[in-house]
C-alpha positions as CSV (number, residue, x, y, z in Angstrom):
1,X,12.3,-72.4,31.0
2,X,13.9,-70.7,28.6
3,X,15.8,-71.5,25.1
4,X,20.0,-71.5,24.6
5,X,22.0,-71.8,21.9
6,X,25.1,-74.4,22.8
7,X,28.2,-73.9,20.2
8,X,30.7,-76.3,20.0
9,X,33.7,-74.2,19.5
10,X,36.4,-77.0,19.5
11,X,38.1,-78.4,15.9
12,X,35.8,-80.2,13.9
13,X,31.9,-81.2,14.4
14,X,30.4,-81.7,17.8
15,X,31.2,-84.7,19.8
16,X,28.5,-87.2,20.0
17,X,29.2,-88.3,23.7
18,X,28.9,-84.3,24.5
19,X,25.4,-84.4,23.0
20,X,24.3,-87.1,24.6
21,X,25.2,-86.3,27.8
22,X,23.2,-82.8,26.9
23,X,20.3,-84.7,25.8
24,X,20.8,-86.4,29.5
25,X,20.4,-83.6,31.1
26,X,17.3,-83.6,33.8
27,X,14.6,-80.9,32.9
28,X,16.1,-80.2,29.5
29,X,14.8,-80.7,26.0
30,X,16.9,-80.7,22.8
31,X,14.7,-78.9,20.6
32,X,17.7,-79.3,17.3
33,X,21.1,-80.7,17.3
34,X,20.9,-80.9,13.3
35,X,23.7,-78.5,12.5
36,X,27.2,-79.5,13.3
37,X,28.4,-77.7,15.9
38,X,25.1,-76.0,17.9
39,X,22.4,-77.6,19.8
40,X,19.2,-75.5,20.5
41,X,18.0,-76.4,24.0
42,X,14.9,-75.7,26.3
43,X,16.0,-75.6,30.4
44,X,17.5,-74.0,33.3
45,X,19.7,-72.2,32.7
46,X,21.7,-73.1,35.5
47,X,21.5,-76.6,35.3
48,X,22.9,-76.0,31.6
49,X,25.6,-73.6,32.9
50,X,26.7,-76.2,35.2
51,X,26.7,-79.1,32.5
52,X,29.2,-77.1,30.3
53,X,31.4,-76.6,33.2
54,X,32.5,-80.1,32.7
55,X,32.5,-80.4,29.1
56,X,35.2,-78.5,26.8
57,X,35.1,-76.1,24.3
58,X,31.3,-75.2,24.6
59,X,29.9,-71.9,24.8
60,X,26.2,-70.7,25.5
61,X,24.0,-68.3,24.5
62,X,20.2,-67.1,25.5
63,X,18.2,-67.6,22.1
64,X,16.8,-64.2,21.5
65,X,13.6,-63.4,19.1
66,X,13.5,-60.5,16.7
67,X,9.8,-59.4,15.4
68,X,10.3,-58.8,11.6
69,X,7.8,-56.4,10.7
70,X,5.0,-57.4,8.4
71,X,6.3,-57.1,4.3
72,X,3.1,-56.4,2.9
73,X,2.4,-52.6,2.6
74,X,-0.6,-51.1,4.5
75,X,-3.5,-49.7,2.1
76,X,-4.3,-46.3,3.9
77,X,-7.9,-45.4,3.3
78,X,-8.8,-41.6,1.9
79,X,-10.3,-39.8,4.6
């Protein structure tokens, strides 16, 4: 299963009954709702797709990972 950013892109913060028909969902886990308007969810994506169908003015989004590189400089050693 993979992760998905939800946004709520209507006026003001999320609706409640929206997230808890979310959290409803079958095979999906809300990893964080505690922004107020995105949920970060683990499932199918398209069991998710379908769920937004009948709710308005949500959008989704595949979470993505970017490495950082490491911030401490590498010591060469002299040959």
């Amino acid at each position: 299963m993979d992760r998905f950013i939800l946004r709520f892109c209507g006026s003001g913060r999320k609706p409640s009954d929206d997230v808890a028909r979310i959290r409803s969902l079958p095979n999906t886990t809300v990893i964080d709702d505690s922004t107020s308007r995105m949920v970060l969810v683990e499932g199918r994506e398209a069991e998710l797709k379908a769920a937004l169908r009948s709710l308005s003015d949500w959008v989704m989004s595949k979470e993505e990972m970017i490495p950082l590189p490491d911030p401490r400089p590498k010591v060469r050693k002299a040959p």
